[in-house]
C-alpha positions in Angstrom: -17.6 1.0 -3.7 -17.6 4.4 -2.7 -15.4 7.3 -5.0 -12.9 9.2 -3.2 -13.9 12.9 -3.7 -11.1 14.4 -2.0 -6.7 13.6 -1.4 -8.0 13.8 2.5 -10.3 11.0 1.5 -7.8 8.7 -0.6 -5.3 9.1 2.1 -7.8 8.3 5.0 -9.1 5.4 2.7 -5.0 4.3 2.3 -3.7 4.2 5.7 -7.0 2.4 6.7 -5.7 -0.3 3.9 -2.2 -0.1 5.4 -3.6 -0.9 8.8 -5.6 -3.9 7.6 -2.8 -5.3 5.5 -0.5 -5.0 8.1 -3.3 -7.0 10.2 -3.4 -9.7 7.5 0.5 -9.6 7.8 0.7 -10.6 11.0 -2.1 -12.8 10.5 0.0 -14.7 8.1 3.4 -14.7 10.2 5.1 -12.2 7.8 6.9 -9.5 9.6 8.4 -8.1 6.9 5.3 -7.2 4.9 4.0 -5.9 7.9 6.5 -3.8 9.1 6.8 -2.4 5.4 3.2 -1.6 5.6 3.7 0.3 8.7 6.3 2.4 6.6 4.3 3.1 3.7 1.6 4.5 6.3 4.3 6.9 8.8 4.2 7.7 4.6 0.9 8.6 3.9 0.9 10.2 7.1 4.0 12.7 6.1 2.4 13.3 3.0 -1.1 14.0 4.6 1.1 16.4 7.2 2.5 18.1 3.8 -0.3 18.4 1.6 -2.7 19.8 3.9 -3.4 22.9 1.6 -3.7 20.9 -1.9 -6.8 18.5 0.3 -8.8 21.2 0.9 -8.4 23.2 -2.5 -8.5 20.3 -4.7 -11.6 18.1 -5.8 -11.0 15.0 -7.1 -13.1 11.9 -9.1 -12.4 8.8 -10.9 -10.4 7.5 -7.5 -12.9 4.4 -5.7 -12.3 2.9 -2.2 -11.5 -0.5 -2.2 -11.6 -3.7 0.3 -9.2 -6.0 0.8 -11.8 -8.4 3.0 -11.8 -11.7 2.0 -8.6 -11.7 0.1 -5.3 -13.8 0.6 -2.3 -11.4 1.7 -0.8 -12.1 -1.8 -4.1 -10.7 -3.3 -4.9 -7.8 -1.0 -0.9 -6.7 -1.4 -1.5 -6.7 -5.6 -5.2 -4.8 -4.5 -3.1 -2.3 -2.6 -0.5 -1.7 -5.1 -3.1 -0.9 -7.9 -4.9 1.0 -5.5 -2.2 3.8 -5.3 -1.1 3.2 -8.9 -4.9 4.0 -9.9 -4.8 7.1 -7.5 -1.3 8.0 -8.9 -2.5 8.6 -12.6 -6.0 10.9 -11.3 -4.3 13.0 -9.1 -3.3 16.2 -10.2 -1.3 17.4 -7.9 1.9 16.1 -9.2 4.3 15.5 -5.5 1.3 13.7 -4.7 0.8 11.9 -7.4 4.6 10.6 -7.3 4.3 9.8 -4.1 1.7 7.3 -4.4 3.7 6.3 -7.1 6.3 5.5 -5.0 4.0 3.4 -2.9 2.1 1.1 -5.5 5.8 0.3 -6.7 6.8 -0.5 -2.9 4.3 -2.5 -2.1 4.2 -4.2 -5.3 7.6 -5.0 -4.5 7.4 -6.5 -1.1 4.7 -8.8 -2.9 4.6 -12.3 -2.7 7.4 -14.5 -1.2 
């Protein structure tokens, strides 16, 4: 896959995820992990809004897009959750770094059934 050079670039790359689990969600009938994807991006998006100054200054590496094509909902929600855990523990921007925290736990949480 493709490395995330920039926090611009592993936000844009996570609320493109959001958008495709919440696709899968209502694929699958599940209202509730879609609408709780749909939170977790209006959160990416406040933190993009917030952070604006830290994505131009600060490079980034280690941090690779992922895909959840192909994958069940129970899979692509675990994929998601170690996505931001994974961008969590590179980041160095530390608010930004808790914040994706915060979502790997959430989504990890809204998991399977």
């Amino acid at each position: 896959m493709t490395e995330l050079t920039s926090l611009g670039a592993v936000i844009a790359h996570a609320l493109e995820l959001e958008q495709s689990l919440q696709v899968m969600a209502r694929a699958a009938g599940d209202a509730r992990r879609a609408e709780a994807s749909r939170q977790r991006g209006e959160e990416l998006a406040r933190i993009r809004r917030e952070a604006i100054s830290e994505m131009i200054l600060e490079p980034l590496s280690g941090i690779e897009a992922i895909s959840l094509n192909g994958l069940s909902l129970d899979a692509a929600t675990e994929r998601l959750a170690a996505f931001y855990r994974d961008a969590a523990d590179r980041m160095s921007i530390p608010d930004v770094a808790r914040a994706l925290r915060r979502l790997g736990e959430r989504t990890a949480r809204i998991g399977p059934r």
